[in-house]
PyMOL Python script that loads the backbone (N, CA, C, O; Angstrom):
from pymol import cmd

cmd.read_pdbstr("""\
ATOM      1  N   UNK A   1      11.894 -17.930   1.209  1.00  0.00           N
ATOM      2  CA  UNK A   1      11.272 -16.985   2.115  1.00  0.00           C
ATOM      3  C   UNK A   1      11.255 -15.598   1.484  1.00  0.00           C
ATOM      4  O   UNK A   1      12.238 -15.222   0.844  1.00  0.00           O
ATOM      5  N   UNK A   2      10.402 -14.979   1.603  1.00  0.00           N
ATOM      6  CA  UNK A   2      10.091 -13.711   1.468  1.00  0.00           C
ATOM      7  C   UNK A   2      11.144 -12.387   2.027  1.00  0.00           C
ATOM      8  O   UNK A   2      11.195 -12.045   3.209  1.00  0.00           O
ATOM      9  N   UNK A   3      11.818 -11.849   1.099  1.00  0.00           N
ATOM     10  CA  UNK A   3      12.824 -10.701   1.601  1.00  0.00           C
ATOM     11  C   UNK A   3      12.213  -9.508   2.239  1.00  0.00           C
ATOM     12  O   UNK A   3      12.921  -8.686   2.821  1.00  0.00           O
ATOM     13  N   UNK A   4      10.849  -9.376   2.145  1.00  0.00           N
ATOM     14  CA  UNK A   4      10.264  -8.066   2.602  1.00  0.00           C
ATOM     15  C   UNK A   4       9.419  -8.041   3.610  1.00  0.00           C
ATOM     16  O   UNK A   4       8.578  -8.893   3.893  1.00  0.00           O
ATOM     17  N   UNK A   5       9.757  -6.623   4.382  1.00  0.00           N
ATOM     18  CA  UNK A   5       9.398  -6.539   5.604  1.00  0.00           C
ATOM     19  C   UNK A   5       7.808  -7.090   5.753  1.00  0.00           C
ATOM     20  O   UNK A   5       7.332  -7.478   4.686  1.00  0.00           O
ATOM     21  N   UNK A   6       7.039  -7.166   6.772  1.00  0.00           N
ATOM     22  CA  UNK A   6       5.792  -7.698   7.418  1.00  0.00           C
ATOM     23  C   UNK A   6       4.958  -6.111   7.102  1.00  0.00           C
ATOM     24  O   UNK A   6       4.009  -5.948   6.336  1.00  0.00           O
ATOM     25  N   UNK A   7       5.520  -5.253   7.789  1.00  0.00           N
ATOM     26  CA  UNK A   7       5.092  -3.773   7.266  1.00  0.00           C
ATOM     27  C   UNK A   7       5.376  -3.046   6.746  1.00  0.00           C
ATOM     28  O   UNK A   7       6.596  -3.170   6.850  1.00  0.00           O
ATOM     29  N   UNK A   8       5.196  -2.094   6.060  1.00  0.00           N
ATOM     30  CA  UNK A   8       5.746  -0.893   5.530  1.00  0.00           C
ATOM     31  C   UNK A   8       5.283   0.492   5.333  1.00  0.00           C
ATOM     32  O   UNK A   8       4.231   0.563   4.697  1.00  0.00           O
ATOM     33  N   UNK A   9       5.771   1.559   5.697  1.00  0.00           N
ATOM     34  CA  UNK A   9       5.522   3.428   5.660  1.00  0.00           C
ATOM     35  C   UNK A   9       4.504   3.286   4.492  1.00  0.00           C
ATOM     36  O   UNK A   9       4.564   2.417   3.622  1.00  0.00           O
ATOM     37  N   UNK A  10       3.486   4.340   4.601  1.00  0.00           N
ATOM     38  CA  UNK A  10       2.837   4.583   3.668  1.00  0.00           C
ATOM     39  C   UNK A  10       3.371   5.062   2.759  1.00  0.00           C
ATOM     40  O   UNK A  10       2.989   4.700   1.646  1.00  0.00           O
ATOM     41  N   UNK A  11       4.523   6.116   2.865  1.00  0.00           N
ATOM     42  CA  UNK A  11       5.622   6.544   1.830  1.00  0.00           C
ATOM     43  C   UNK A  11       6.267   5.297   0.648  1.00  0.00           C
ATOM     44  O   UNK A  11       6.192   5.375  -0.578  1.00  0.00           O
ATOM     45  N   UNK A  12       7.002   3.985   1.599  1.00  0.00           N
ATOM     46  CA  UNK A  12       7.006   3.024   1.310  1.00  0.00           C
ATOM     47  C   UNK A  12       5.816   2.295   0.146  1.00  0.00           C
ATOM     48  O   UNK A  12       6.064   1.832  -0.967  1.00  0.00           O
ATOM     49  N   UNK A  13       4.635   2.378   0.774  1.00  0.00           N
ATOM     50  CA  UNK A  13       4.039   1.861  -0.019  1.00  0.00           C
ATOM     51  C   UNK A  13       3.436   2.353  -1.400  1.00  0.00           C
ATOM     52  O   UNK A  13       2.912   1.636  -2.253  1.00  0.00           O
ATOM     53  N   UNK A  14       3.632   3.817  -1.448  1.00  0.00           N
ATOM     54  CA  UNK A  14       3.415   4.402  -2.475  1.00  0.00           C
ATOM     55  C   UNK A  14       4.227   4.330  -3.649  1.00  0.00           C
ATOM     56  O   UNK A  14       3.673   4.385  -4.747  1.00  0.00           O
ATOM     57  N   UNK A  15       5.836   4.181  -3.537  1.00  0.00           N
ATOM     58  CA  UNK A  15       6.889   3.268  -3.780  1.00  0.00           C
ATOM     59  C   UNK A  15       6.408   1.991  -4.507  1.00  0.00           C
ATOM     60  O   UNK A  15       6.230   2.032  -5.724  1.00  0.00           O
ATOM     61  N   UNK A  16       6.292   1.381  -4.126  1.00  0.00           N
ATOM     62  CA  UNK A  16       5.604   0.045  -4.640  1.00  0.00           C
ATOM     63  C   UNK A  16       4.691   0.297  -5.461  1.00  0.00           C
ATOM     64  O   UNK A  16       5.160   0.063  -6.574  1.00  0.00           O
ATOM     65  N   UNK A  17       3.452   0.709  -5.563  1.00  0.00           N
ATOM     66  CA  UNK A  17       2.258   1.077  -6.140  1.00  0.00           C
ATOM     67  C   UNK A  17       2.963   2.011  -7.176  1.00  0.00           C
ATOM     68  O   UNK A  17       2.407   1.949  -8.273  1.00  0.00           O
ATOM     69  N   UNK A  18       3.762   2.644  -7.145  1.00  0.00           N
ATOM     70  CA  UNK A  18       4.001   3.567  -8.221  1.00  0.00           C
ATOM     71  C   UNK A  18       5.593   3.310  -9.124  1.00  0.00           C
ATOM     72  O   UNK A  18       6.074   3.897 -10.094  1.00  0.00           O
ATOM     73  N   UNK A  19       5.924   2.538  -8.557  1.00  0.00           N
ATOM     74  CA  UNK A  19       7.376   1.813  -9.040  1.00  0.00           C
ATOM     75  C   UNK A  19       7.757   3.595  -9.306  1.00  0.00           C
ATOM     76  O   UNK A  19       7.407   4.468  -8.511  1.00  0.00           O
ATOM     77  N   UNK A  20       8.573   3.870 -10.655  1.00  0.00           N
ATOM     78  CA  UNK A  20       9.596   4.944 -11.178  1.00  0.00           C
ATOM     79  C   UNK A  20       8.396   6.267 -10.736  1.00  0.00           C
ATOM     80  O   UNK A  20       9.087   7.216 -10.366  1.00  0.00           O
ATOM     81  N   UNK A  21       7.758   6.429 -10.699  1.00  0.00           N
ATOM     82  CA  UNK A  21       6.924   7.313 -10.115  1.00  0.00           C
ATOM     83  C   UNK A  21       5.614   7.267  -8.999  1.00  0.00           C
ATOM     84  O   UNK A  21       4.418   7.127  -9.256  1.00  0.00           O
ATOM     85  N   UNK A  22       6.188   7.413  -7.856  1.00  0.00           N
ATOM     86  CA  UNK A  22       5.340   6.679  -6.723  1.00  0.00           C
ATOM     87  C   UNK A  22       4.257   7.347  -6.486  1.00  0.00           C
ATOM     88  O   UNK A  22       4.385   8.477  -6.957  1.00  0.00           O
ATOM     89  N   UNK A  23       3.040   7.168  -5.879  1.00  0.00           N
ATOM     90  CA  UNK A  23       2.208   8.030  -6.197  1.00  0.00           C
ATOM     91  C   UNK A  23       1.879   9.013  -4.761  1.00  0.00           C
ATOM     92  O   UNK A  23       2.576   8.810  -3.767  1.00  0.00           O
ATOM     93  N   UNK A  24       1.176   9.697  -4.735  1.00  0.00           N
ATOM     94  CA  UNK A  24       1.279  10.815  -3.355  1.00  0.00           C
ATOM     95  C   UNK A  24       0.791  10.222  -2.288  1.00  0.00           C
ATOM     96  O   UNK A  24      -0.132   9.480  -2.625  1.00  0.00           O
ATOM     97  N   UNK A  25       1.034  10.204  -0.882  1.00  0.00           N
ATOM     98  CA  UNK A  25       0.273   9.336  -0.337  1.00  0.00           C
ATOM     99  C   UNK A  25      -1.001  10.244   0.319  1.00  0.00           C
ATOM    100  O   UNK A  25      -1.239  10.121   1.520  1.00  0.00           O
ATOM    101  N   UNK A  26      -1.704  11.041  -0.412  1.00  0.00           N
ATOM    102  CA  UNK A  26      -2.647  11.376  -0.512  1.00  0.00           C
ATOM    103  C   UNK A  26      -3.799  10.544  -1.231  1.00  0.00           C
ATOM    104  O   UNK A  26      -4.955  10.529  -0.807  1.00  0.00           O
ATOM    105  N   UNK A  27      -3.390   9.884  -2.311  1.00  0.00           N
ATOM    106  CA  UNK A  27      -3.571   9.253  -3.336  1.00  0.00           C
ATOM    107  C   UNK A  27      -3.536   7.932  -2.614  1.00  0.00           C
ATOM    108  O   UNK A  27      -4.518   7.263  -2.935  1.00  0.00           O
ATOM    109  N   UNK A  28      -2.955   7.477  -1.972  1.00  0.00           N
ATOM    110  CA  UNK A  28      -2.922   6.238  -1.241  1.00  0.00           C
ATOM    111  C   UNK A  28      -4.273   6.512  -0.200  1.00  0.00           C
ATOM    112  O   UNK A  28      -5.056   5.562  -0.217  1.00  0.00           O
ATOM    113  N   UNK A  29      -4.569   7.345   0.461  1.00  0.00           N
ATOM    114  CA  UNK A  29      -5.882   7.293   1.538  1.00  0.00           C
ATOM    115  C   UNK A  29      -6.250   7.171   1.087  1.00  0.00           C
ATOM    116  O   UNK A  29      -6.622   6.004   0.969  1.00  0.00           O
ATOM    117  N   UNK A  30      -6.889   8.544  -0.204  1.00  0.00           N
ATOM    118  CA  UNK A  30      -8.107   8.097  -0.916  1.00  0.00           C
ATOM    119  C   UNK A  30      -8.112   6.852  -1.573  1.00  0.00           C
ATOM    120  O   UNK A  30      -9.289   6.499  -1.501  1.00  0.00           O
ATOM    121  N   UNK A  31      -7.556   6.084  -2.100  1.00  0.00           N
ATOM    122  CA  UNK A  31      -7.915   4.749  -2.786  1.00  0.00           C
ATOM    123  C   UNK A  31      -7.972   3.793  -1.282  1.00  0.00           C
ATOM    124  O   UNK A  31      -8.767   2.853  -1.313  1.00  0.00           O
ATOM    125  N   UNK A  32      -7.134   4.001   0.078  1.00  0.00           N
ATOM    126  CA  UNK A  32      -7.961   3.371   1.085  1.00  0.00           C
ATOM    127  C   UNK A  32      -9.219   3.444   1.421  1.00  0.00           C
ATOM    128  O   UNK A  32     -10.056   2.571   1.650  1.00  0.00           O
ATOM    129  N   UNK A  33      -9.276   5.137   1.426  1.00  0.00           N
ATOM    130  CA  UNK A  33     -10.649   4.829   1.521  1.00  0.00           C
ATOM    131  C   UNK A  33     -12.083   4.768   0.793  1.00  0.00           C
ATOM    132  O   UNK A  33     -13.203   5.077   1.201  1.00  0.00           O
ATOM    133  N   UNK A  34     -11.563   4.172  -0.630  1.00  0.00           N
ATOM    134  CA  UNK A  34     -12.679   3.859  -1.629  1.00  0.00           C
ATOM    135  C   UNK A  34     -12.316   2.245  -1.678  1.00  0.00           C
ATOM    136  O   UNK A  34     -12.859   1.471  -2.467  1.00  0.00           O
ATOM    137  N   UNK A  35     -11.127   1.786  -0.532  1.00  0.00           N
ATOM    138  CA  UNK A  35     -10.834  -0.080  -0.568  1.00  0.00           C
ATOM    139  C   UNK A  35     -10.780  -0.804  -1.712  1.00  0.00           C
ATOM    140  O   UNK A  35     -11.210  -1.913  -2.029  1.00  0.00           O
ATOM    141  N   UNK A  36      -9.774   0.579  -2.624  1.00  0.00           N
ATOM    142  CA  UNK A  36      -8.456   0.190  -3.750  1.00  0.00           C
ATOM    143  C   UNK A  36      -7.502  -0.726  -2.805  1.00  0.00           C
ATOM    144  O   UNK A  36      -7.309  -1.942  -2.785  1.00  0.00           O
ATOM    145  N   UNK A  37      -6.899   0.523  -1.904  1.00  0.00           N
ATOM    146  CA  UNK A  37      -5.661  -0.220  -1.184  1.00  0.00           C
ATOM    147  C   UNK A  37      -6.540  -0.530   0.695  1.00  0.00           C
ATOM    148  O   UNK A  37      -7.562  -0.224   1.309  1.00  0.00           O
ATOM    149  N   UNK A  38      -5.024  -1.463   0.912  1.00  0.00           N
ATOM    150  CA  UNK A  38      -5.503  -1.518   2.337  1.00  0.00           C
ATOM    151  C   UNK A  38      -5.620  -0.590   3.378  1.00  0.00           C
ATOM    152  O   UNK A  38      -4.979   0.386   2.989  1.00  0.00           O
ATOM    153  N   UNK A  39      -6.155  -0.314   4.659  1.00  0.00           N
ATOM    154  CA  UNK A  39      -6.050   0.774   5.115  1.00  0.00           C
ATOM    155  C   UNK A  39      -4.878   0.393   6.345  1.00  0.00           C
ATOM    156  O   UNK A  39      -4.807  -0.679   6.947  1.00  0.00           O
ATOM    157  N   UNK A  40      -3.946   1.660   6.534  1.00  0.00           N
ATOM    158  CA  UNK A  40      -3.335   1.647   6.946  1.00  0.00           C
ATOM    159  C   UNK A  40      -2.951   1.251   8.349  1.00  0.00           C
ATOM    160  O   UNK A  40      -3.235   2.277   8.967  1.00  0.00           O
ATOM    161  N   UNK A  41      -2.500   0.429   9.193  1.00  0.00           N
ATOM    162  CA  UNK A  41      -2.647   0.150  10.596  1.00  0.00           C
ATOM    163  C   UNK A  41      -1.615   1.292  11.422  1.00  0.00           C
ATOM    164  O   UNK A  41      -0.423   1.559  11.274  1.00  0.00           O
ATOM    165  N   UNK A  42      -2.551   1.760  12.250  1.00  0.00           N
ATOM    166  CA  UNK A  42      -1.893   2.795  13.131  1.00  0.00           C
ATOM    167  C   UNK A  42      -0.734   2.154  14.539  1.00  0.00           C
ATOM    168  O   UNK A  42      -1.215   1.692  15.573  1.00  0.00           O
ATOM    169  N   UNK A  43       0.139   2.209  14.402  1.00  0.00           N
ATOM    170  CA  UNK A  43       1.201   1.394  15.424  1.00  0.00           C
ATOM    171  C   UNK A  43       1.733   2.732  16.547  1.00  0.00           C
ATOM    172  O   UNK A  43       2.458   2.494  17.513  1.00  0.00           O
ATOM    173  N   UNK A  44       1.227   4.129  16.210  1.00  0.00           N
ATOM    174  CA  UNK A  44       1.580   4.635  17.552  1.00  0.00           C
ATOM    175  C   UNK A  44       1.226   5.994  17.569  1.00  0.00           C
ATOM    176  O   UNK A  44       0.523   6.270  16.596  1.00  0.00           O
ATOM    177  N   UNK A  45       1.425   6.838  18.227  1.00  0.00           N
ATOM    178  CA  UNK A  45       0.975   8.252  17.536  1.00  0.00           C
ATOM    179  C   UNK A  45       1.492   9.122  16.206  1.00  0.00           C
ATOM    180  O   UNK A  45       2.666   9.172  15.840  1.00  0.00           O
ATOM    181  N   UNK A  46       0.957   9.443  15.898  1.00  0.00           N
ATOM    182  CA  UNK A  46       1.835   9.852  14.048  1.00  0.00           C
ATOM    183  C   UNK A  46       2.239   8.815  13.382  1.00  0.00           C
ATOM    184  O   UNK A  46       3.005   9.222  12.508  1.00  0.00           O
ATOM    185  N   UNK A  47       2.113   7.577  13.332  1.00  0.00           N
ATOM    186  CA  UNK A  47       2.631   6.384  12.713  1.00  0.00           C
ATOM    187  C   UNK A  47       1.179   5.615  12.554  1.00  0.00           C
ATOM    188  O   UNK A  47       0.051   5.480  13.028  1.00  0.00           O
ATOM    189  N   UNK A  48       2.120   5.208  11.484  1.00  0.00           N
ATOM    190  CA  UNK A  48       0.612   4.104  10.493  1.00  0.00           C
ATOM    191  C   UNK A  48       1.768   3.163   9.551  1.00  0.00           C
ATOM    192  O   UNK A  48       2.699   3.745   8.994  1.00  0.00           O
ATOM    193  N   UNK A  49       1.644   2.079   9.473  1.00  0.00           N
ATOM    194  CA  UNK A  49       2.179   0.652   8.812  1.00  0.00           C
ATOM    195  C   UNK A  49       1.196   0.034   7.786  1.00  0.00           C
ATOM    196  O   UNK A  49       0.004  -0.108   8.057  1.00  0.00           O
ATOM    197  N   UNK A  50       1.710  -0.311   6.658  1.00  0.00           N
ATOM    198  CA  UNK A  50       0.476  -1.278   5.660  1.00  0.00           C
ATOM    199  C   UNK A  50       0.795  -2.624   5.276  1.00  0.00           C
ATOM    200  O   UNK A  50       1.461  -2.919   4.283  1.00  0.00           O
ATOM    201  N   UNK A  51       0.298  -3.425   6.094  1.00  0.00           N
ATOM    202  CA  UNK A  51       0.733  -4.862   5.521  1.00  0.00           C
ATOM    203  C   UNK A  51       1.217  -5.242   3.917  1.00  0.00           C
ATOM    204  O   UNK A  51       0.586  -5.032   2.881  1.00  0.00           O
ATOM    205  N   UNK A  52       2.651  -5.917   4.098  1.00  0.00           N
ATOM    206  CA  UNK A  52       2.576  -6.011   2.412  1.00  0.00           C
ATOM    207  C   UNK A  52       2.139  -7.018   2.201  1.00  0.00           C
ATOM    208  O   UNK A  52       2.074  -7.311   1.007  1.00  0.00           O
ATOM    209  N   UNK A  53       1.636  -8.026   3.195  1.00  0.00           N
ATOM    210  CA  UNK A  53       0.941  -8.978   2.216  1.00  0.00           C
ATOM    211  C   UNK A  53      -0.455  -8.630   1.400  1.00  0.00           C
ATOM    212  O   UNK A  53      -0.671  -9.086   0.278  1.00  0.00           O
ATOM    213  N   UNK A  54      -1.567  -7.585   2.250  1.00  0.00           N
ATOM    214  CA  UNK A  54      -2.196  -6.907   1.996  1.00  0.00           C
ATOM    215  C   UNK A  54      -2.023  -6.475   0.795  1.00  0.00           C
ATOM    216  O   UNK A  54      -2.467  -7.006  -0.223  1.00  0.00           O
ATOM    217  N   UNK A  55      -1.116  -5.110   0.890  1.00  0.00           N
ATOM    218  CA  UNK A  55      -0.738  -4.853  -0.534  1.00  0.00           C
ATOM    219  C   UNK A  55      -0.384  -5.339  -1.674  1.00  0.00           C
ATOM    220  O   UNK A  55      -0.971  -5.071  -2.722  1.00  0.00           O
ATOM    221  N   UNK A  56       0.453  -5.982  -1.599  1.00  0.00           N
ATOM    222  CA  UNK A  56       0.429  -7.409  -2.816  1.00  0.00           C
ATOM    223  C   UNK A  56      -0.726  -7.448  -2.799  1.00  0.00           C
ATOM    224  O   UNK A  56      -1.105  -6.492  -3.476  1.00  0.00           O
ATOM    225  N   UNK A  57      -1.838  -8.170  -2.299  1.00  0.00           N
ATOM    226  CA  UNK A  57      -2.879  -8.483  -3.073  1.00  0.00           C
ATOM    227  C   UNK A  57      -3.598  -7.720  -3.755  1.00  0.00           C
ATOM    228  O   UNK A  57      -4.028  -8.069  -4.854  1.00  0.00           O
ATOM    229  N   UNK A  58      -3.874  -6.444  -3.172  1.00  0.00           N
ATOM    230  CA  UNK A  58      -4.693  -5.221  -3.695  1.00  0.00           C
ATOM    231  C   UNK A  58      -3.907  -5.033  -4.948  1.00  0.00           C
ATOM    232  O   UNK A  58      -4.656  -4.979  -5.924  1.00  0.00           O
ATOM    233  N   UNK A  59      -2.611  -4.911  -5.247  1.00  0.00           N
ATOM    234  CA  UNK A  59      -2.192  -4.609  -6.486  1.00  0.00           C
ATOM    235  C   UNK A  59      -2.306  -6.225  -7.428  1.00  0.00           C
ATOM    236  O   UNK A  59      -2.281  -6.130  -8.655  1.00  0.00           O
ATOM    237  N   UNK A  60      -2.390  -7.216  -6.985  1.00  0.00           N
ATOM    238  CA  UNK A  60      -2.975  -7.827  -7.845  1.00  0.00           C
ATOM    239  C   UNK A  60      -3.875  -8.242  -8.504  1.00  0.00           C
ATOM    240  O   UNK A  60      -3.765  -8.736  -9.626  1.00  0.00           O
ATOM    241  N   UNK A  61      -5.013  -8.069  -7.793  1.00  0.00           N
ATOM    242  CA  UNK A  61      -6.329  -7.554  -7.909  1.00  0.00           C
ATOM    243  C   UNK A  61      -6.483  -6.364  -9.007  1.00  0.00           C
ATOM    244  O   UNK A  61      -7.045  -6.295 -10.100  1.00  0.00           O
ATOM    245  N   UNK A  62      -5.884  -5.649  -8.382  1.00  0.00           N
ATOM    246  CA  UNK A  62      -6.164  -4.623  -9.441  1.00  0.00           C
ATOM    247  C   UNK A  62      -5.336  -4.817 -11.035  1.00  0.00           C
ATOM    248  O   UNK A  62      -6.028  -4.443 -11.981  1.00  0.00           O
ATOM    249  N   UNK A  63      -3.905  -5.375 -11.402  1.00  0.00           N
ATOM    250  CA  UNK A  63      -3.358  -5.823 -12.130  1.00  0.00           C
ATOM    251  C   UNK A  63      -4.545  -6.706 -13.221  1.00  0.00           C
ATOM    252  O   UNK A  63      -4.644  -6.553 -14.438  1.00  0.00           O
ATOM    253  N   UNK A  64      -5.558  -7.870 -12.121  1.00  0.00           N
ATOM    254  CA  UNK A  64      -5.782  -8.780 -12.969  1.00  0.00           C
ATOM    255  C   UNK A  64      -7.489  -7.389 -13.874  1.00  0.00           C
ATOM    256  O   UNK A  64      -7.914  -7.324 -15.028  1.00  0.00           O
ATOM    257  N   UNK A  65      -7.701  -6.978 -13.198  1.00  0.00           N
ATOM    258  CA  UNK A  65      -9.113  -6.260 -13.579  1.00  0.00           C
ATOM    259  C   UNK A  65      -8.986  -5.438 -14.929  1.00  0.00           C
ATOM    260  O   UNK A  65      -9.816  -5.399 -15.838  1.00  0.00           O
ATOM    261  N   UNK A  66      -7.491  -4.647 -14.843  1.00  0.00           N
ATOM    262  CA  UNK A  66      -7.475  -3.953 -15.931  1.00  0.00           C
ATOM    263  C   UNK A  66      -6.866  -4.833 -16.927  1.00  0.00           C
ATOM    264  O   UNK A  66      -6.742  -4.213 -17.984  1.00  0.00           O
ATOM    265  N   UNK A  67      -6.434  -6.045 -17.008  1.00  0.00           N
ATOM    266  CA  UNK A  67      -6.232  -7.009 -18.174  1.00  0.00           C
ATOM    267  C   UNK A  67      -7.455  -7.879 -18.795  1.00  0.00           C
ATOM    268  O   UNK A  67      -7.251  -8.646 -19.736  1.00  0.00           O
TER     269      UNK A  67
END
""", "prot")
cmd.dss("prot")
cmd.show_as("cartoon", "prot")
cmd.util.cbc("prot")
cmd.orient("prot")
């Protein structure tokens, strides 16, 4: 089974996407909204969650393109 959460902070996910240097999550919208990454699901006021299964894929996707 899978150790990682169902959702995760956009902070979080920038983390991931950027391993030792995460990237801004400014940098995360805009590549949402050019549908690099997934877009974020809003769960309440001021809050937004990003599926990691989602994400996994978008970064693999993108992994396989630049090889």
């Amino acid at each position: 089974m899978d150790s990682r959460p169902e959702r995760v902070t956009v902070k979080e996910a920038c983390r991931i996407i950027g391993g030792n240097q995460p990237i801004h999550p400014t940098t995360y919208y805009r590549g949402a909204k050019a549908g690099i990454y997934p877009a974020p699901d809003r769960v309440g006021p001021n809050t937004s969650r990003v599926n990691t299964a989602k994400l996994m894929a978008a970064i693999a996707a993108r992994t396989k393109s630049v090889t």
